[in-house]
BAFI-3210 file (N, C-alpha, C; in Angstrom, 3 decimals, decimal comma, padded with zeros to 6 digits):
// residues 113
n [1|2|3|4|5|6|7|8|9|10|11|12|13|14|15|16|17|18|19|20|21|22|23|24|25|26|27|28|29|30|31|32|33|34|35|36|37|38|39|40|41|42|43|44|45|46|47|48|49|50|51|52|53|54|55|56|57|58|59|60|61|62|63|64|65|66|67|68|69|70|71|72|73|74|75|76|77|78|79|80|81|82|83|84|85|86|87|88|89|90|91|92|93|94|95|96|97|98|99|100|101|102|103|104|105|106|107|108|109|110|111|112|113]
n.u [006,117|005,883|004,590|001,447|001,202|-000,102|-001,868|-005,227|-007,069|-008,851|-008,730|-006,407|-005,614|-004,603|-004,842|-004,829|-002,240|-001,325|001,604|002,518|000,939|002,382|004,513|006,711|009,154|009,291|009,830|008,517|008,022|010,249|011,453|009,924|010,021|012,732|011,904|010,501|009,826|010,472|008,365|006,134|007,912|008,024|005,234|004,706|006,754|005,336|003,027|003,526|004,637|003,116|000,689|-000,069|-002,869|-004,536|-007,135|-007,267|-005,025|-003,449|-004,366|-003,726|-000,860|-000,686|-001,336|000,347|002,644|001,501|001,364|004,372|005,434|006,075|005,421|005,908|008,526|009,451|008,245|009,664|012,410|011,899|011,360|014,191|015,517|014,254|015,509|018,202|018,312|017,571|019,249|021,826|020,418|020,517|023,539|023,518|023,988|020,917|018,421|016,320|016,227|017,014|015,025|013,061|013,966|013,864|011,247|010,366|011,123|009,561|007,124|007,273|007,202|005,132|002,741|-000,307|-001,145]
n.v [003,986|004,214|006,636|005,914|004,652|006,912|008,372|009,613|008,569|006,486|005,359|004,128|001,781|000,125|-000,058|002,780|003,434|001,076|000,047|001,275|000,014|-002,514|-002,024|-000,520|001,540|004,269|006,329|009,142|008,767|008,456|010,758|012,816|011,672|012,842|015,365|015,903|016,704|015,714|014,677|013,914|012,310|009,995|009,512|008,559|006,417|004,672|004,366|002,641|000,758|-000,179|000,251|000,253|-001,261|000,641|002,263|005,241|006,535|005,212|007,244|009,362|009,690|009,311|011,996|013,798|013,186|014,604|016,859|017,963|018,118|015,426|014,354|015,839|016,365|013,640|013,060|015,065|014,011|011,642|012,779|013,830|011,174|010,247|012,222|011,569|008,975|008,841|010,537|008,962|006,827|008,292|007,954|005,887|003,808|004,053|002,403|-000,783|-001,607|000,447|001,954|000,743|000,701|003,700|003,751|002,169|004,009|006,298|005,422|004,367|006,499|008,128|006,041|005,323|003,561]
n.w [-021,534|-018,841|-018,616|-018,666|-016,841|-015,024|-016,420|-016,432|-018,363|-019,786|-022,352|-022,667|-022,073|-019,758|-016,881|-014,802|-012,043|-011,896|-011,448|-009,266|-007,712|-007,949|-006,721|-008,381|-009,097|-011,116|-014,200|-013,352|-010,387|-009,371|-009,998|-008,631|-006,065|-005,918|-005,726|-003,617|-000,101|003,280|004,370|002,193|000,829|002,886|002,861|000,224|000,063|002,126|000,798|-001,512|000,273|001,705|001,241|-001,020|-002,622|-001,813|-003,054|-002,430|-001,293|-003,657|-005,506|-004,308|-004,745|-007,283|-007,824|-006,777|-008,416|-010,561|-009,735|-009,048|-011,468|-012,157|-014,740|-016,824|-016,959|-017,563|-020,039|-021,505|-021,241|-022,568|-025,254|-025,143|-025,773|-027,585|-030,149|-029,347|-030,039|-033,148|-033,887|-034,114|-035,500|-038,061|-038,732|-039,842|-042,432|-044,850|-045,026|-045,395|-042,383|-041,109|-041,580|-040,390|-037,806|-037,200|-037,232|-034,934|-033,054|-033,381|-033,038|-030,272|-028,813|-029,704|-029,625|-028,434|-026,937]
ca.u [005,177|005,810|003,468|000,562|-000,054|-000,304|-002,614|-006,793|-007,561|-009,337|-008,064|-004,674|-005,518|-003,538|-005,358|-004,135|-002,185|-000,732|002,644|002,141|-000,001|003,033|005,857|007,222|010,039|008,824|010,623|007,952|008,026|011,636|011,633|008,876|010,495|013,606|011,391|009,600|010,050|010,555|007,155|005,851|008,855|007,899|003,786|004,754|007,269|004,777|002,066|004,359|005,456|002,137|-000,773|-000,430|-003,929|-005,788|-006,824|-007,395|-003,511|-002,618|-004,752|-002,804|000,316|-000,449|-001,822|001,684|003,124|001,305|001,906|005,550|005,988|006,958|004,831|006,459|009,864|009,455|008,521|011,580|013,706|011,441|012,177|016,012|016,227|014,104|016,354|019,717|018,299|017,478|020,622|022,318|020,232|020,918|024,624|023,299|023,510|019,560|018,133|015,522|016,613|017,144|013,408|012,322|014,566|013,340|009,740|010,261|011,321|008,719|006,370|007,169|007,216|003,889|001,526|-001,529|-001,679]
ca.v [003,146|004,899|007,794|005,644|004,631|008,187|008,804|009,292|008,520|005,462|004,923|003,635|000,026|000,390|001,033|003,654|002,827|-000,421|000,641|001,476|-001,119|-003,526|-001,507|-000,318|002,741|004,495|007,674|010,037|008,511|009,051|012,614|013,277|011,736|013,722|017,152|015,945|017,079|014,345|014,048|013,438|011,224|009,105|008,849|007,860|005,174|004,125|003,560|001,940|-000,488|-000,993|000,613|-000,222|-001,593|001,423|003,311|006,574|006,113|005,327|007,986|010,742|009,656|009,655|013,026|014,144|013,038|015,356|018,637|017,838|018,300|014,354|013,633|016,713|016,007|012,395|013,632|016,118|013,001|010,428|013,179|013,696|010,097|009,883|012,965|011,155|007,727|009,784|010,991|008,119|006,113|009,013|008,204|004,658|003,703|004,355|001,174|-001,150|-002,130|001,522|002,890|000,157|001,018|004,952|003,665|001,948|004,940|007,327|004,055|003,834|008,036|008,843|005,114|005,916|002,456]
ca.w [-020,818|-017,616|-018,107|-019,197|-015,201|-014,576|-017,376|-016,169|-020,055|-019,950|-023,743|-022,994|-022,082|-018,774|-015,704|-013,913|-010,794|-011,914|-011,623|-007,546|-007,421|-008,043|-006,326|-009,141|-008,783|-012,537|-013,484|-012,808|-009,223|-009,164|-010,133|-007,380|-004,506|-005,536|-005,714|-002,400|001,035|004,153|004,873|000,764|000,818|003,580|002,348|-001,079|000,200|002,552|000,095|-001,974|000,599|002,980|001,150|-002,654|-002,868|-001,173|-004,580|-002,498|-001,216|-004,905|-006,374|-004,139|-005,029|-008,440|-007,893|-006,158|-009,577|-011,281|-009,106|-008,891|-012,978|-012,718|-016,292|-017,740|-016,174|-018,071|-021,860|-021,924|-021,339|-023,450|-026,376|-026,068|-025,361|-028,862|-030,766|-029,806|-030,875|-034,478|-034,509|-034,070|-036,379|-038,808|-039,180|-040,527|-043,919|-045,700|-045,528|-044,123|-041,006|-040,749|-041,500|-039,353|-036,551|-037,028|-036,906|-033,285|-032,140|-033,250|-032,477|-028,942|-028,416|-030,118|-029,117|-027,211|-026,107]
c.u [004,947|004,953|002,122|-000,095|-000,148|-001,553|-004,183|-007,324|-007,650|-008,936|-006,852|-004,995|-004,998|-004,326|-004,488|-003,975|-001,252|000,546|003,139|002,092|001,532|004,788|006,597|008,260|009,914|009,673|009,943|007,733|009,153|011,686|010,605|009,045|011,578|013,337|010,917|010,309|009,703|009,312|006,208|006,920|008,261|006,182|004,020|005,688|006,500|003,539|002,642|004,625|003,865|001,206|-000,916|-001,481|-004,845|-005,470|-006,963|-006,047|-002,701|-002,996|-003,831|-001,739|000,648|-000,956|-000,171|002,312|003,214|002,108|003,257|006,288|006,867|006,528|005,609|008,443|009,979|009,200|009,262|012,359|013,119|011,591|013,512|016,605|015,821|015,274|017,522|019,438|018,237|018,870|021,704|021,895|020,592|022,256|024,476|023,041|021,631|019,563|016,788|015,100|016,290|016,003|012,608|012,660|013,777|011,847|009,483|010,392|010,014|007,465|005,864|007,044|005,625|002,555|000,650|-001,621|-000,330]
c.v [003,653|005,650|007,171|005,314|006,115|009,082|008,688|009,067|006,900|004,288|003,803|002,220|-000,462|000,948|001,899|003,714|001,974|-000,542|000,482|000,192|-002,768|-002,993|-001,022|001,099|003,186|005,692|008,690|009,964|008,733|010,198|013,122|013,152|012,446|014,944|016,617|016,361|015,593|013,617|013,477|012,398|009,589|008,908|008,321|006,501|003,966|003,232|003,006|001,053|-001,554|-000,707|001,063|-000,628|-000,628|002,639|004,869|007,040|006,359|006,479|009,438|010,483|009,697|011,294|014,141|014,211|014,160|017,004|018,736|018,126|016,695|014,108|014,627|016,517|014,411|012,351|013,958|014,772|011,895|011,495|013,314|011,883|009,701|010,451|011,898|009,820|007,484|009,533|009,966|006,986|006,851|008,797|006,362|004,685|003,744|002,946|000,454|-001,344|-000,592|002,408|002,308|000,636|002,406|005,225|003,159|002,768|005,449|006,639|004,361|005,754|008,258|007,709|005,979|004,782|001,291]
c.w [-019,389|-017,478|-018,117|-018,181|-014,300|-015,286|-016,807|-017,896|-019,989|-021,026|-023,892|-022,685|-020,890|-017,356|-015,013|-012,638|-010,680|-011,275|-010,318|-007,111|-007,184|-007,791|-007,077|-009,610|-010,641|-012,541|-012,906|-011,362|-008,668|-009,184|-008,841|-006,080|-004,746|-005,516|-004,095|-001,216|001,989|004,253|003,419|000,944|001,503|003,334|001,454|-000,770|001,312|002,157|-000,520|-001,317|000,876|002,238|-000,532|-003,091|-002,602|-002,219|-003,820|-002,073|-002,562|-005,532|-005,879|-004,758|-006,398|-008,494|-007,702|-007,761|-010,115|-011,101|-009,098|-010,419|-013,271|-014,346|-017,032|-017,956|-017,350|-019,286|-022,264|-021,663|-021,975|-025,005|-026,415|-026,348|-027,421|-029,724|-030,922|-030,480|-032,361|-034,750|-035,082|-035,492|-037,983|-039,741|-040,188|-042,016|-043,960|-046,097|-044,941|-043,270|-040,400|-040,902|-040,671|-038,131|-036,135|-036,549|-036,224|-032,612|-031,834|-032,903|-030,853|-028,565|-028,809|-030,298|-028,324|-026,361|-025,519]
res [x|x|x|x|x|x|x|x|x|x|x|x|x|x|x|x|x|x|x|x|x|x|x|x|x|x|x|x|x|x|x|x|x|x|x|x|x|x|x|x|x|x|x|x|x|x|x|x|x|x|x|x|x|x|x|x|x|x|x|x|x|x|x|x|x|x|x|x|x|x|x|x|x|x|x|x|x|x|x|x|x|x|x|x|x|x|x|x|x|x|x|x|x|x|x|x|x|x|x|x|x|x|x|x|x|x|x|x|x|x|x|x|x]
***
């Protein structure tokens, strides 16, 4: 759900922003202030605190995101997080519970919306 306010794809149902918009520390915002330098640091926590409503404010900072490899940075750990949840469900008896469980995963990994 995190990448989806990072997303310009109209599709997702989700304006893009929201996220900001409502202070919201996401991981791709995490991974970006820990790639950032003092001065990225201190704009992104500033729009974040004071200037969450000003979309050309939010739109850099989602822009920052991007250049920083936060969306990429945030797939690689929304797949191992899927893999080990596999794995795990793997060691489960073959059952219902257990094709349902498999099909929240791959559910919540491969939604558009």
């Amino acid at each position: 759900d995190d990448l989806f306010d990072y997303n310009n794809d109209n599709s997702i149902g989700k304006p893009t922003g929201i996220d900001i918009k409502e202070q919201k520390m996401t991981l791709p915002l995490i991974y970006t202030l820990s790639k950032a330098n003092k001065k990225q640091k201190k704009f992104i926590i500033n729009t974040l605190k004071n200037h969450n409503t000003n979309p050309d404010r939010v739109a850099e900072v989602i822009e920052m995101v991007h250049r920083s490899g936060g969306i990429e940075y945030t797939v690689e750990k929304m797949k191992e997080y899927q893999q080990k949840a596999l794995s795990i469900l793997k060691e489960m008896e073959q059952n219902q519970a257990r094709n349902s469980l498999e099909q929240l995963v791959n559910y919540v990994i491969e939604r558009k919306k």
